[in-house]
BADO-840057 format. One line per field, with one value per residue (C-alpha): residue in one letter; x, y, z negated. Coordinates in steps of 0.001 Angstrom, whole numbers, plus 524288, in hexadecimal, padded with zeros to 5 digits. Layout:
BEGIN
type <- [a|...]
u <- [X|...]
v <- [Y|...]
w <- [Z|...]
% end
This chain:
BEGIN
type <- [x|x|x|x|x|x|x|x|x|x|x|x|x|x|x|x|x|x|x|x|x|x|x|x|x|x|x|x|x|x|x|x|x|x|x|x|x|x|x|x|x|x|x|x|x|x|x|x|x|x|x|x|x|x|x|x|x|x|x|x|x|x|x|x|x|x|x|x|x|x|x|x|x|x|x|x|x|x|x|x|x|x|x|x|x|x|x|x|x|x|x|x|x|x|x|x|x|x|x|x|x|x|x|x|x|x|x|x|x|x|x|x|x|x|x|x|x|x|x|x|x|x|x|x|x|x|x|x|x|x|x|x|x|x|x|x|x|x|x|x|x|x|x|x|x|x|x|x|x|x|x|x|x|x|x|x|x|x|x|x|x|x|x|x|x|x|x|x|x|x|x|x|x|x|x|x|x|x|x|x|x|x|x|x|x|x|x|x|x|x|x|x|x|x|x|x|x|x|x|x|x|x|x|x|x|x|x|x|x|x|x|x|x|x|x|x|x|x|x|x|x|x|x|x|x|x|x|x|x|x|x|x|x|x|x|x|x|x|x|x|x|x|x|x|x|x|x|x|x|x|x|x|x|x|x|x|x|x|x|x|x|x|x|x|x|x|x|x|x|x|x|x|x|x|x|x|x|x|x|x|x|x|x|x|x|x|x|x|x|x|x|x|x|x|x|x|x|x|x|x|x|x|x|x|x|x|x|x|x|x|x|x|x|x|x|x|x|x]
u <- [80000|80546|805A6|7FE08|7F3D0|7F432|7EAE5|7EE48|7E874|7E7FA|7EA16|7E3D3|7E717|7E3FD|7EDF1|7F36F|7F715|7FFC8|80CD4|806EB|7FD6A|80AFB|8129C|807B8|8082A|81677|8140D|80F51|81046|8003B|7FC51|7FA00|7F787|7EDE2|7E9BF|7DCE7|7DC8B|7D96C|7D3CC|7CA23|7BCED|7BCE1|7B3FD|7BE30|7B867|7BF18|7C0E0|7C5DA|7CAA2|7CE18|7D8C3|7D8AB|7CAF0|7C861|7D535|7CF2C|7C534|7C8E1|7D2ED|7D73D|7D62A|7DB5F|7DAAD|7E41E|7DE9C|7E0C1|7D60F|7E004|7D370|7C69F|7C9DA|7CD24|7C5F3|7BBB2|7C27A|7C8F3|7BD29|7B656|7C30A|7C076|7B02E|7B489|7BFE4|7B841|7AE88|7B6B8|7B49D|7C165|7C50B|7C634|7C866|7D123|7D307|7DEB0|7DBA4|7E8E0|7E3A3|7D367|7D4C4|7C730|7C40C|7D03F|7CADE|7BCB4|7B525|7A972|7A495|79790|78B46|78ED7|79E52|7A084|7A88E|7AF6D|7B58F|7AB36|7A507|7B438|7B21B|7A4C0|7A8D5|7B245|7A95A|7A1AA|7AC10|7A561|7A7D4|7B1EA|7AF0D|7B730|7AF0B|7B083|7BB12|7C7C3|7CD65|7DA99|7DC8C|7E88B|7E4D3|7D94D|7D738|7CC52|7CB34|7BCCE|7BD05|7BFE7|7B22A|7AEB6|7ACF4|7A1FB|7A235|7A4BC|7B335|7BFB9|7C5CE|7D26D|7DCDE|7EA67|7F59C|800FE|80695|80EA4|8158D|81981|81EB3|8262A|82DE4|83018|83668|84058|8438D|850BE|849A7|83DE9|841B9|84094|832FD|825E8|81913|81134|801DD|7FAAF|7F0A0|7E727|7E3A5|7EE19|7F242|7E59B|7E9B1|7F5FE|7FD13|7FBE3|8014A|80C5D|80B3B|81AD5|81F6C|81EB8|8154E|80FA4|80262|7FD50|7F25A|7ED7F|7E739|7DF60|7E5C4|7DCE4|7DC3A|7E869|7E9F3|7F725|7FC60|8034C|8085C|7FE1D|806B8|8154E|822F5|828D1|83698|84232|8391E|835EF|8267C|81FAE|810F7|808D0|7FA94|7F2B9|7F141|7F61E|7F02E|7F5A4|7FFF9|7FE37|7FA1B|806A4|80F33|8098F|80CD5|81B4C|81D7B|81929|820F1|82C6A|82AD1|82879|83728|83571|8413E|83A61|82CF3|825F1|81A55|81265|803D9|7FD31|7F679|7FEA9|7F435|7F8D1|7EE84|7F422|80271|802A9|80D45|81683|815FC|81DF3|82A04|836BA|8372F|83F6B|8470D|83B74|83255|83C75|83D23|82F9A|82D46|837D1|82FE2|82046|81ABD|80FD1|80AB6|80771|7F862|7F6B2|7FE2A|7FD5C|805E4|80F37|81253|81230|81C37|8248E|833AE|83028|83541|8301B|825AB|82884|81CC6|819AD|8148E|8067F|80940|80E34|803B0|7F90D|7FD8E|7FCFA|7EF69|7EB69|7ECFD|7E2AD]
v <- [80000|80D7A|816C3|81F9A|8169B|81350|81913|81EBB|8185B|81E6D|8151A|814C2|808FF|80471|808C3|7F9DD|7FA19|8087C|80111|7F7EA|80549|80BF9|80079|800D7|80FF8|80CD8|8044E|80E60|81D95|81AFB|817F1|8237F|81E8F|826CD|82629|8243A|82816|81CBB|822BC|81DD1|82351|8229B|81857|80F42|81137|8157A|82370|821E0|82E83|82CEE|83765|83F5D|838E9|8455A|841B0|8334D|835F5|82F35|828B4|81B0D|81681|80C07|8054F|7FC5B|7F49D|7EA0C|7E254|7DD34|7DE0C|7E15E|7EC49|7F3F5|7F013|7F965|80603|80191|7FC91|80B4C|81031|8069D|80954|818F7|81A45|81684|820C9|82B65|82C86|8249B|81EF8|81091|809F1|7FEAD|7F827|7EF3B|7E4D6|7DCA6|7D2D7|7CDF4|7CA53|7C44A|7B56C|7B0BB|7A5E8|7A528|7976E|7994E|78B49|78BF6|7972D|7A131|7A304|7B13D|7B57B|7C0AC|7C16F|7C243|7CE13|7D595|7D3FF|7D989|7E4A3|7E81D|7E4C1|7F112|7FA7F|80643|806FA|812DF|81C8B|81515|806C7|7FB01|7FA7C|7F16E|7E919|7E333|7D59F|7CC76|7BFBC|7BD4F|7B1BF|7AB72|7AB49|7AB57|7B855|7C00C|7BCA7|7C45F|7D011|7D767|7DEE9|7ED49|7EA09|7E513|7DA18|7D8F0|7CDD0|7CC35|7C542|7C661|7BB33|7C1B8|7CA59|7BB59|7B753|7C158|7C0C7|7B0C1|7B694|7BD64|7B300|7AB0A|79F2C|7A1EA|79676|78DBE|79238|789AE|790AC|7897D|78A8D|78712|78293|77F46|78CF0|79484|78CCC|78FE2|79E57|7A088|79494|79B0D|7A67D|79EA0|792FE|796EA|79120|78374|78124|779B8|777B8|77490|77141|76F15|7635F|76019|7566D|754CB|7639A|767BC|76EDD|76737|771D1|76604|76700|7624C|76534|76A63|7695E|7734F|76C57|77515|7801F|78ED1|78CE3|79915|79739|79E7B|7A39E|7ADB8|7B2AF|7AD75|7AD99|7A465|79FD7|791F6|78CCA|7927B|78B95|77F7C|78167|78247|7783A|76ECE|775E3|775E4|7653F|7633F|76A57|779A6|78027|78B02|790BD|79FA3|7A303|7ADA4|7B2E7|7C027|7C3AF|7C13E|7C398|7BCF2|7BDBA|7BE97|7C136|7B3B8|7B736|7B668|7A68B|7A979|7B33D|7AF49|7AF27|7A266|7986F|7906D|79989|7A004|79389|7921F|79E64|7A40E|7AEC3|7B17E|7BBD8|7C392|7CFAA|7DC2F|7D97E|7D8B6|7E49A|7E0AF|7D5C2|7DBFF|7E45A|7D960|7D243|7DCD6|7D8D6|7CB50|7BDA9|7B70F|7BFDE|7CB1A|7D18B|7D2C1|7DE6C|7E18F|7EE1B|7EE01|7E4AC|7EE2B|7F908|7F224|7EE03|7FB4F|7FEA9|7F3CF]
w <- [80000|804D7|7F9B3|80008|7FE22|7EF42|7E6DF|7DB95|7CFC6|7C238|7B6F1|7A96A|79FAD|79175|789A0|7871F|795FF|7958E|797DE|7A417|7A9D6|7AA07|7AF78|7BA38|7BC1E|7BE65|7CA71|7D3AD|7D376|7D71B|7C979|7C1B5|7B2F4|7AADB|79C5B|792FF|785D0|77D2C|77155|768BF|75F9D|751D1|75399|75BB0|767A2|77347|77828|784BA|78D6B|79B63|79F30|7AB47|7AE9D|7B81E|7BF0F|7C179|7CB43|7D89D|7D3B0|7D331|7C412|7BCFE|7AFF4|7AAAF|79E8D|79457|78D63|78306|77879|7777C|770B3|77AF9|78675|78306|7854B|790DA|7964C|7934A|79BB1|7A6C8|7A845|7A742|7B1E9|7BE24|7BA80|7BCCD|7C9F5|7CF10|7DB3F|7D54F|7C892|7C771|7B83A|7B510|7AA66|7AE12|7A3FC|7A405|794D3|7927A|79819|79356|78A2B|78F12|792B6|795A5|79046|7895A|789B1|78173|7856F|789AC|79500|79158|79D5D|7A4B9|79BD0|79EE6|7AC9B|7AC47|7A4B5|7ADB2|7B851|7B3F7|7B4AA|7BBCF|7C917|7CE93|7D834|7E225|7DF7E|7D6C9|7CD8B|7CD64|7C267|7C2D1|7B9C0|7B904|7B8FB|7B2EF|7AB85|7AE8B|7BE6A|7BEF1|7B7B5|7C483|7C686|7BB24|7C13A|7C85F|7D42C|7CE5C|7CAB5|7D5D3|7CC40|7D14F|7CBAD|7CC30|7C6AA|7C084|7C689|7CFF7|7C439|7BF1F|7CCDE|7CF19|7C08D|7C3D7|7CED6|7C778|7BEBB|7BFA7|7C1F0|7CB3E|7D32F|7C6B0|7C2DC|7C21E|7C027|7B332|7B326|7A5AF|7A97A|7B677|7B637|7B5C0|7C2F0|7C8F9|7C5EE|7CA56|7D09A|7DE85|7DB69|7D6EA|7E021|7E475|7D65A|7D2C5|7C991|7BD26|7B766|7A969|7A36E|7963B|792BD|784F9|77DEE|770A6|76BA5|772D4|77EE7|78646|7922C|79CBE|7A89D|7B32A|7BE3C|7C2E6|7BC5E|7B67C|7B197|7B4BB|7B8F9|7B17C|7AF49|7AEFD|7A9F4|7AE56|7AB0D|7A918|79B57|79050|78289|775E7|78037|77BEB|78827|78E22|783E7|78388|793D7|78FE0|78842|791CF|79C2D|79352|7925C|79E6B|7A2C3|7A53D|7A49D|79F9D|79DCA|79F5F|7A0AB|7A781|7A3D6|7AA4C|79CFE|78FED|785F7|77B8C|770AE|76221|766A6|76C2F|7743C|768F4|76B82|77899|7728B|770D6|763D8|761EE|7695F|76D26|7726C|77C5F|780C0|78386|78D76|79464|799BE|7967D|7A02C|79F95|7A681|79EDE|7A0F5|79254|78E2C|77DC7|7821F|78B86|77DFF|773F0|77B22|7812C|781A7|77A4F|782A4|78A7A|78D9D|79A06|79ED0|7AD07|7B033|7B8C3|7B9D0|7C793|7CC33|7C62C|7CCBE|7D9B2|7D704|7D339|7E1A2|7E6F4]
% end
């Protein structure tokens, strides 16, 4: 794209996402970041102030967000139902990670989807002078969620599998590197984006009331596995995965996951605190999707954070 044909965009974010909205800003002289004051009434209750409002009419407007609790989806949701209103040329939010969904199963009458009640919320986001509105996830959890949405809002999902390709790439043993899957799924999600590395899947079978992660297919003696998924929570499905890839002969394991959200600090089981957990991971990345993380383990082995920034920037141009 020439630049005479980029559109300038004007970015707003949460204030957990200031370092990654500047990181993004820094991509391209077209992104022009702009602030909100986060204050609040006496009451708790948000008072929100949009800055330079006037200035916003006709432009292109952006919102990068983070639903890291319920706490504060609230006021950013208030932002997001309030910017296309003032008369701009198109609207465009950035939720890099869909948090709800994650643990859902819809088994018996009665289970709520959560996810599906997100989706509808941002389904209602008011339209913009120039048309329906865009939003911009990183792989999603649950597939079918895509489907979520209704007609007022663009969903539009990417990856962050690329940032992971290109950082195997730069690693002194690229040519000795087998991609791991956890499980069935995680194959179904990524293995052809991938399909250039040799591969291995597990699976977890029930053996009385354990969970057992084995290797259903591929060898990964000799190799550097890299598991890879989506999210990761406790992390226990991702140890139990290298153990068993340890046994069976890996010369070393990693691990990769878009969205580190690590609940309760569990990504304090993964440090290298001691002798044998250094051993366990040699590298653990994650993108900066889940910006409580990104600063929670900041300069702490094995974990290096891949940034989205670039990516979103890109995007914010589609």
């Amino acid at each position: 794209m020439e630049n005479s044909q980029k559109k300038q965009v004007f970015l707003f974010y949460c204030a957990e996402c200031e370092d990654l909205a500047r990181q993004v800003a820094s991509q391209s002289d077209h992104i022009t970041l702009q602030t909100i004051k986060w204050r609040t009434f006496d009451d708790g209750f948000p008072n929100i102030f949009i800055n330079n409002a006037q200035d916003l009419r006709g432009q292109h407007v952006a919102f990068l967000a983070s639903f890291s609790s319920q706490g504060v989806i609230f006021e950013q949701l208030s932002v997001i139902y309030a910017l296309p209103r003032l008369f701009v040329a198109s609207f465009t939010l950035v939720l890099p990670f869909f948090p709800t969904g994650s643990f859902e199963r819809m088994e018996e009458e009665g289970d709520v989807a959560t996810a599906f009640t997100m989706a509808r919320m941002l389904s209602n986001i008011p339209i913009s002078k120039g048309g329906p509105n865009s939003v911009l996830i990183y792989d999603i959890h649950a597939l079918q969620e895509r489907f979520y949405f209704g007609d007022h809002v663009l969903p539009l999902f990417e990856t962050g599998i690329p940032l992971l390709k290109q950082r195997l790439h730069q690693l002194p043993d690229s040519d000795k590197i087998v991609v791991a899957f956890p499980d069935d799924g995680a194959w179904k999600r990524f293995h052809k984006q991938l399909d250039h590395f040799p591969m291995v899947v597990c699976n977890k079978v029930r053996e009385g009331d354990k969970r057992i992660v084995r290797i259903k297919e591929g060898n990964p003696a000799g190799y550097h596995v890299v598991i890879v998924d989506d999210l990761v929570q406790s992390g226990g499905t991702l140890i139990e995965c290298q153990k068993v890839l340890a046994a069976h002969g890996a010369a070393k394991v990693s691990a990769y996951v878009t969205h580190g959200v690590f609940p309760k600090r569990s990504w304090e089981r993964f440090t290298h605190k001691d002798e044998g957990s250094e051993k366990a991971f040699a590298y653990f990345w994650i993108t900066d999707s889940c910006p409580l993380t990104v600063k929670a383990v900041a300069n702490k082995a094995p974990f290096e954070v891949l940034s989205l920034a670039g990516s979103i920037a890109d995007a914010l141009q589609i």
